[in-house]
BALO-517970 format. One record per residue (C-alpha): x negated, y, z. Coordinates in steps of 0.25 Angstrom, whole numbers, plus 2048, in hexadecimal, padded with zeros to 3 digits. Layout:
residues N
+-----+-----+-----+
!  px !  py !  pz !
+-----+-----+-----+
!   X !   Y !   Z !
...
+-----+-----+-----+
***
This chain:
residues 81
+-----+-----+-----+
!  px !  py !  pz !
+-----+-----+-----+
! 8A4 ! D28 ! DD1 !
! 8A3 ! D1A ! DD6 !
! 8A5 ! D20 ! DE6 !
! 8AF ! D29 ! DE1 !
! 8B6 ! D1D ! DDC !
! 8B4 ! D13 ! DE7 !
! 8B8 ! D1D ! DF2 !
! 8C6 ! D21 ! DEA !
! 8C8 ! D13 ! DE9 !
! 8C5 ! D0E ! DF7 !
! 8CD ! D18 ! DFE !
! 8DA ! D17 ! DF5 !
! 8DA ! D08 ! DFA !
! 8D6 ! D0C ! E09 !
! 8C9 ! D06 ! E0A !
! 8BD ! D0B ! E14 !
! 8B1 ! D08 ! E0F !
! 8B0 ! CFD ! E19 !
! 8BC ! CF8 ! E14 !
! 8B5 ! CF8 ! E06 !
! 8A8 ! CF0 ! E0E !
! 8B2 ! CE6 ! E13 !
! 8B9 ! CE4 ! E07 !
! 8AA ! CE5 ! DFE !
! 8A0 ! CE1 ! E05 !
! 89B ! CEE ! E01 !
! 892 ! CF3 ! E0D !
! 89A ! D00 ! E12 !
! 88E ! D09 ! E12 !
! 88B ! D04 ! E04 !
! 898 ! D07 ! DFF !
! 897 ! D16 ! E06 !
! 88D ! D16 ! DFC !
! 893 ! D11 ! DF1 !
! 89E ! D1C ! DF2 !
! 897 ! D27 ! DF6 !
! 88D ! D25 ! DE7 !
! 882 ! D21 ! DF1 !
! 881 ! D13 ! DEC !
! 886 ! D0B ! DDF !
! 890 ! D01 ! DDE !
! 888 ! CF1 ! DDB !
! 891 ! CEA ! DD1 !
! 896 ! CE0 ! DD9 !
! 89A ! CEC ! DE6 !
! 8A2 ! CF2 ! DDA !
! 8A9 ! CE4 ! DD8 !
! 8AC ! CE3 ! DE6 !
! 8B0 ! CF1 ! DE7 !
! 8B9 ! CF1 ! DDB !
! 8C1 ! CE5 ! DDE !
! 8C4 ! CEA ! DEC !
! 8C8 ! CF8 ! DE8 !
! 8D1 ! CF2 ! DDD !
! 8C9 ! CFA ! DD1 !
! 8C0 ! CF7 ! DC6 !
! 8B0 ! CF7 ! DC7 !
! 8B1 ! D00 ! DB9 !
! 8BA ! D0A ! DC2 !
! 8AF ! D0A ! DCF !
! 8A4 ! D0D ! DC4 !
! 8AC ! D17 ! DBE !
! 8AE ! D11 ! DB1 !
! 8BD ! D13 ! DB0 !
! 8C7 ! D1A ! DB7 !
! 8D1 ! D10 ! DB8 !
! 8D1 ! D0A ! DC7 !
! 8D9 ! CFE ! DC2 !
! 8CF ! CF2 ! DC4 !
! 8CF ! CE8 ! DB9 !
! 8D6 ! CDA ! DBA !
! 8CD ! CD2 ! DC5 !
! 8C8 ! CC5 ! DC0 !
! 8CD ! CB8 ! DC8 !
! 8C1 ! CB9 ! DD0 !
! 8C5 ! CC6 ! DD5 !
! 8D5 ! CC5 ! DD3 !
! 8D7 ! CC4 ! DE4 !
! 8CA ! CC9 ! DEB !
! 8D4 ! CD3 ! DF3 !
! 8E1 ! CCD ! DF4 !
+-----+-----+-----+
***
C-alpha cells in the first residue's frame, strides 16, 4: 500500500523519482524499491518523504485516507517554500 500510495502522490506533483532523490536524499534505486513493496520505508525516509509530497506519514503508512498533512511544527513550517 505504501508504493501504491507514494507513486499516486509523486506523480500528481510531477516528480521523477530522481526528483524525489534530489528533494530526499533518498537514494533513487532505493526509492524504486520503496515503491515497488521491495523495501520499506525507515521513519525518518517517511518524514522526508511526507514533508515534500505534502501528506501525513499516517497516510503513506496507510493509517488514513485523508492525504491532508497535519499542521507542521515551526521546525518544519518552511522546509519547501
Amino acid at each position: 500500500m505504501t508504493g501504491e500510495r507514494l507513486r499516486t502522490l509523486r506523480q500528481e506533483k510531477g516528480f521523477t523519482q530522481v526528483k524525489i532523490q534530489m528533494l530526499t536524499g533518498i537514494d533513487q534505486s532505493d526509492y524504486s524499491k520503496i515503491e515497488s513493496g521491495k523495501r520499506y520505508l525507515t521513519v525518518e525516509q517517511a518524514k522526508r518523504l511526507a514533508i515534500v509530497l505534502g501528506t501525513s506519514t499516517d497516510f503513506l503508512f496507510g493509517l488514513t485516507d485523508i492525504k491532508t498533512p497535519y499542521p507542521r511544527s515551526d521546525a518544519f513550517r518552511n522546509v519547501l517554500e
